[in-house]
Backbone bond lengths (Angstrom), bond angles and torsions (degrees), N, CA, C in turn:
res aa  C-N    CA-C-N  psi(-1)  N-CA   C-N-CA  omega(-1)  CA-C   N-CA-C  phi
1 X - - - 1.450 - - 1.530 109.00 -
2 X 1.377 115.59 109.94 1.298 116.94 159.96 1.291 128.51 -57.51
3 X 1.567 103.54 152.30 1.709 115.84 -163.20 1.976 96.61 -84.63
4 X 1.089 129.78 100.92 1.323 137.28 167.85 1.557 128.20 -55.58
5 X 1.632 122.22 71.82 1.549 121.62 -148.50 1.971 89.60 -75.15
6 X 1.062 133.23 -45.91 1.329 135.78 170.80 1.650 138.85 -172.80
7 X 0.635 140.80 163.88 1.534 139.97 -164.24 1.380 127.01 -162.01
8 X 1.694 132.31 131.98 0.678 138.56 -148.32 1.941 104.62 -145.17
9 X 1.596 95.25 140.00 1.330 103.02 -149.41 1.646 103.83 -111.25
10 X 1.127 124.35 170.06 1.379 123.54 158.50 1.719 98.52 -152.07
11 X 1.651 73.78 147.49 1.560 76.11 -179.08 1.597 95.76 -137.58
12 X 1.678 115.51 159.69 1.635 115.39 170.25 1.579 99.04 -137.05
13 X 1.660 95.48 117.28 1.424 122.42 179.06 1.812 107.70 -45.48
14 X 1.187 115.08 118.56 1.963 85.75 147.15 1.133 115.70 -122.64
15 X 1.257 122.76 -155.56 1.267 135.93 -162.77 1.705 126.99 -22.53
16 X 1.375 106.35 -33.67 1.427 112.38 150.85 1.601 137.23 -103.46
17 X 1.153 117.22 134.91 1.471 110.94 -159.01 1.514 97.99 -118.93
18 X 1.539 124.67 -175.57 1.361 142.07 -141.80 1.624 83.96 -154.73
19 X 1.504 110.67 142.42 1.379 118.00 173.34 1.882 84.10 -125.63
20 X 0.584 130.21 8.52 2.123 127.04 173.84 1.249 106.16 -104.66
21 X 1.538 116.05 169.17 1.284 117.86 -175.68 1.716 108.76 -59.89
22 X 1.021 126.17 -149.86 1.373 146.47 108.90 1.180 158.53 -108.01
23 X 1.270 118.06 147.46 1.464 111.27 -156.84 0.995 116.05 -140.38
24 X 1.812 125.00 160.68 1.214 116.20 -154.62 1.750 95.74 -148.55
25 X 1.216 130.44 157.53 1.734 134.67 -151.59 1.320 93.41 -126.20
26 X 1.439 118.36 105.23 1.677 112.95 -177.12 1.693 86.68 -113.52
27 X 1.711 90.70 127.45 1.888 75.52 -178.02 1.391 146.16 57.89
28 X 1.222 112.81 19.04 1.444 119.84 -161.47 1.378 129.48 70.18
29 X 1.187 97.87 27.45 1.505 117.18 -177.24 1.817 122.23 -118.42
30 X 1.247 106.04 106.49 2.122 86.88 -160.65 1.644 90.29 -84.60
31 X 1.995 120.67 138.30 0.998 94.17 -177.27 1.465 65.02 -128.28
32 X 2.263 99.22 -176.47 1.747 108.85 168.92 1.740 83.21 -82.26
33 X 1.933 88.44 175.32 1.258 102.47 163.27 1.565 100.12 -96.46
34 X 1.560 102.34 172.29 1.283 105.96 -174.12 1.440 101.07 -124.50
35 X 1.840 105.37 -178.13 1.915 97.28 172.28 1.405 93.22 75.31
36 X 1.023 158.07 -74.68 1.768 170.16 -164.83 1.714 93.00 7.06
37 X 1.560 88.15 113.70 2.104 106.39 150.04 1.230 96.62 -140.05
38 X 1.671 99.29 167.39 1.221 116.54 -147.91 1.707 127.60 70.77
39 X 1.682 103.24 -151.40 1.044 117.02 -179.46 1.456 125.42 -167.67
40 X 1.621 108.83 177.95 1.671 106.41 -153.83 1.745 94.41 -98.64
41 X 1.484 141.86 -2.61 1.277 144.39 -133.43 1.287 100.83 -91.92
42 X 1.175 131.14 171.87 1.816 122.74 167.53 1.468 121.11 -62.38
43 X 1.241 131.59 110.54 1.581 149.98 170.56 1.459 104.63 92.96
44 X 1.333 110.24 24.03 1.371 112.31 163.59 1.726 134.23 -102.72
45 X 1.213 125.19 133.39 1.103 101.25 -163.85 1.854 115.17 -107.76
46 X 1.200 108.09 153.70 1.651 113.47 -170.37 1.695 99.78 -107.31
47 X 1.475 113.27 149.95 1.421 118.37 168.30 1.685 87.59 -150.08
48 X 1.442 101.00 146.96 1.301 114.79 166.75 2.109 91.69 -176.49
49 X 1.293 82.40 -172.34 1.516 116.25 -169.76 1.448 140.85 -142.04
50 X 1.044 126.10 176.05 1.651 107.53 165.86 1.851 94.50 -160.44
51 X 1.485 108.97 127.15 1.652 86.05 159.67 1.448 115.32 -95.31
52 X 1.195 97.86 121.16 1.635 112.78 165.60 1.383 128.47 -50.40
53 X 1.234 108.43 -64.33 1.396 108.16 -153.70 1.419 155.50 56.31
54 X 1.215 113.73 22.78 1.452 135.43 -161.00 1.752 103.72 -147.25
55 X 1.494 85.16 164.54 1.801 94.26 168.99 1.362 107.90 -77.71
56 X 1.258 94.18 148.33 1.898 106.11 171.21 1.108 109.26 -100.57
57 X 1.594 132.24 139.19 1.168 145.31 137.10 1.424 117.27 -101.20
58 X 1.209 105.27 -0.09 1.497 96.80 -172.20 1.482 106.96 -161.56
59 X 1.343 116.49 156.67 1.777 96.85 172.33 1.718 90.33 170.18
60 X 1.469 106.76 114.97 1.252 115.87 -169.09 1.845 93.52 -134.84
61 X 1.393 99.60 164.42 1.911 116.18 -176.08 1.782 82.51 -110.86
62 X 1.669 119.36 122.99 1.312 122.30 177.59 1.389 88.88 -88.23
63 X 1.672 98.57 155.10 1.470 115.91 148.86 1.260 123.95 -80.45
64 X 1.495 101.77 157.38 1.545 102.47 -175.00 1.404 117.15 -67.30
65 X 1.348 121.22 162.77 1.737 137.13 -159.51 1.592 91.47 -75.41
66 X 1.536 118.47 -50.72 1.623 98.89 177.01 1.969 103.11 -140.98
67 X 1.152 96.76 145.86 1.822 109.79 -178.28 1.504 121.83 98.91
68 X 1.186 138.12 -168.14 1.456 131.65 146.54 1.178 129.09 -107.62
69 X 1.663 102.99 152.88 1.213 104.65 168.77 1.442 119.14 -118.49
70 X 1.470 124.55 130.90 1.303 126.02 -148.84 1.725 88.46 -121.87
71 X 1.469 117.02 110.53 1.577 142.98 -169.27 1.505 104.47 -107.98
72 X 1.497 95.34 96.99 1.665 110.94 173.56 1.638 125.62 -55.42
73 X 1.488 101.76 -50.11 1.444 110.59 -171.58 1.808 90.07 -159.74
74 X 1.496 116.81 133.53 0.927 131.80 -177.78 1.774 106.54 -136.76
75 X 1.397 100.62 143.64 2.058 96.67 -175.61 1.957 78.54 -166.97
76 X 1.897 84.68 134.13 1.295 103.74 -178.22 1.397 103.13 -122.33
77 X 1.392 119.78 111.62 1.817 116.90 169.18 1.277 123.68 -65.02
78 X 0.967 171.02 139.94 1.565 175.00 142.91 1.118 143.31 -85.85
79 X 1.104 123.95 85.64 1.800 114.81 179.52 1.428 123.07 -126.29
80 X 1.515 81.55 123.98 1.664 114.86 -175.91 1.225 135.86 -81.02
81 X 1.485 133.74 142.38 1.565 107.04 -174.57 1.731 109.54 -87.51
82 X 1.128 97.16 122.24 1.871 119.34 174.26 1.269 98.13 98.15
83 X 1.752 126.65 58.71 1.343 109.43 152.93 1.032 73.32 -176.63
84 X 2.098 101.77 142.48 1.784 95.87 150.14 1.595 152.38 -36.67
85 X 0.571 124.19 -145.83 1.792 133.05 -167.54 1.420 113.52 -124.72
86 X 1.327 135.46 95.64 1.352 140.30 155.89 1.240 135.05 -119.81
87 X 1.390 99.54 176.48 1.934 105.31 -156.71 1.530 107.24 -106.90
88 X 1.096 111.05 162.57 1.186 106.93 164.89 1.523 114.27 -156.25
89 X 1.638 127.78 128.43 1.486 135.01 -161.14 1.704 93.34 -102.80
90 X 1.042 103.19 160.34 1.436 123.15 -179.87 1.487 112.21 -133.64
91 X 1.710 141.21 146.87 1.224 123.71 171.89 1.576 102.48 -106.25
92 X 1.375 85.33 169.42 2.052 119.37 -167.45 1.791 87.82 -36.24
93 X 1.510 85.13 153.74 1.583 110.38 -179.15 1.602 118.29 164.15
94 X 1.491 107.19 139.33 1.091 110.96 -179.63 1.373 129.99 -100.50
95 X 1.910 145.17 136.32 1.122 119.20 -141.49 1.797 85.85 -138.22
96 X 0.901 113.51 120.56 1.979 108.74 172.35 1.487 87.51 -107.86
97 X 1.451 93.41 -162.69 1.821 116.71 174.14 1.459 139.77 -49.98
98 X 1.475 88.68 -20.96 1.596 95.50 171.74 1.701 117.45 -127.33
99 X 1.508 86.50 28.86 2.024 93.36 163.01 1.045 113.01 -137.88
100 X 1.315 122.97 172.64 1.622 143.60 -174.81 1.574 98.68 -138.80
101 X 0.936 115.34 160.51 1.196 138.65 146.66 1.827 134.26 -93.38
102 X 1.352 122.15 84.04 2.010 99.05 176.91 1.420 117.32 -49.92
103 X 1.138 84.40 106.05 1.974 83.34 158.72 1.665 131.99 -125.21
104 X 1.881 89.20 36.07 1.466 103.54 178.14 1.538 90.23 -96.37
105 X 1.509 123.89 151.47 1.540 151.65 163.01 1.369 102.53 -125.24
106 X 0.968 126.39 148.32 1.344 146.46 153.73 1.577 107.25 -56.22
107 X 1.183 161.32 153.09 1.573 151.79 94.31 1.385 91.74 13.82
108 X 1.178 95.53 154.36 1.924 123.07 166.11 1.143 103.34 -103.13
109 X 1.422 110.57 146.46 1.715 126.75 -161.80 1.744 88.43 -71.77
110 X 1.593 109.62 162.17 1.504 102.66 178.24 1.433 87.96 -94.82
111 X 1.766 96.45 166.70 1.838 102.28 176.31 1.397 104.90 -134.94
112 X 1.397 104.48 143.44 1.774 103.89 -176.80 1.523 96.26 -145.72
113 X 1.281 97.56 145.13 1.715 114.88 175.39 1.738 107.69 -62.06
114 X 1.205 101.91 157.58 1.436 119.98 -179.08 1.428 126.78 -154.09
């Protein structure tokens, strides 16, 4: 399990929007995001972050406490300690009260010629 120094999210609202923060489950932990521009509304888009600092076992985008939220295009950046910096996109989906989303990845294995 890689050490997770911080990560930063974007998300693009559609057709259903969120009037609450957002929040995200690091480990069994629901936290806000932080850093936050934009917004959660329909065709609007949210970016924020959190630095972690810790290993991940876990790391999910909560749904909101009441209604849906319908997530057009979502891409999470990542940087880890002892490996560069990568992204990772997710497709459309909608998340109410009793879903999450994973949006933990592992690092990608490194690759070298031989």
């Amino acid at each position: 399990m890689p050490k997770l120094n911080k990560f930063k999210i974007h998300i693009q609202t559609g057709s259903k929007g969120i009037e609450e923060p957002a929040r995200f489950c690091f480990n069994s932990h629901v936290l806000p995001l932080e850093e936050l521009s934009g917004g959660t509304k329909p065709g609007e888009t949210l970016e924020g972050g959190y630095d972690v600092n810790s290993v991940a076992h876990s790391m999910t985008l909560v749904g909101p406490e009441k209604g849906t939220w319908s997530l057009q295009k979502i891409k999470v950046d990542f940087e880890c300690e002892n490996t560069p910096p990568y992204s990772v996109e997710y497709p459309a989906v909608e998340l109410d009260e009793t879903t999450e989303l994973n949006i933990w990845k592992d690092p990608p294995l490194p690759t070298f010629d031989v």
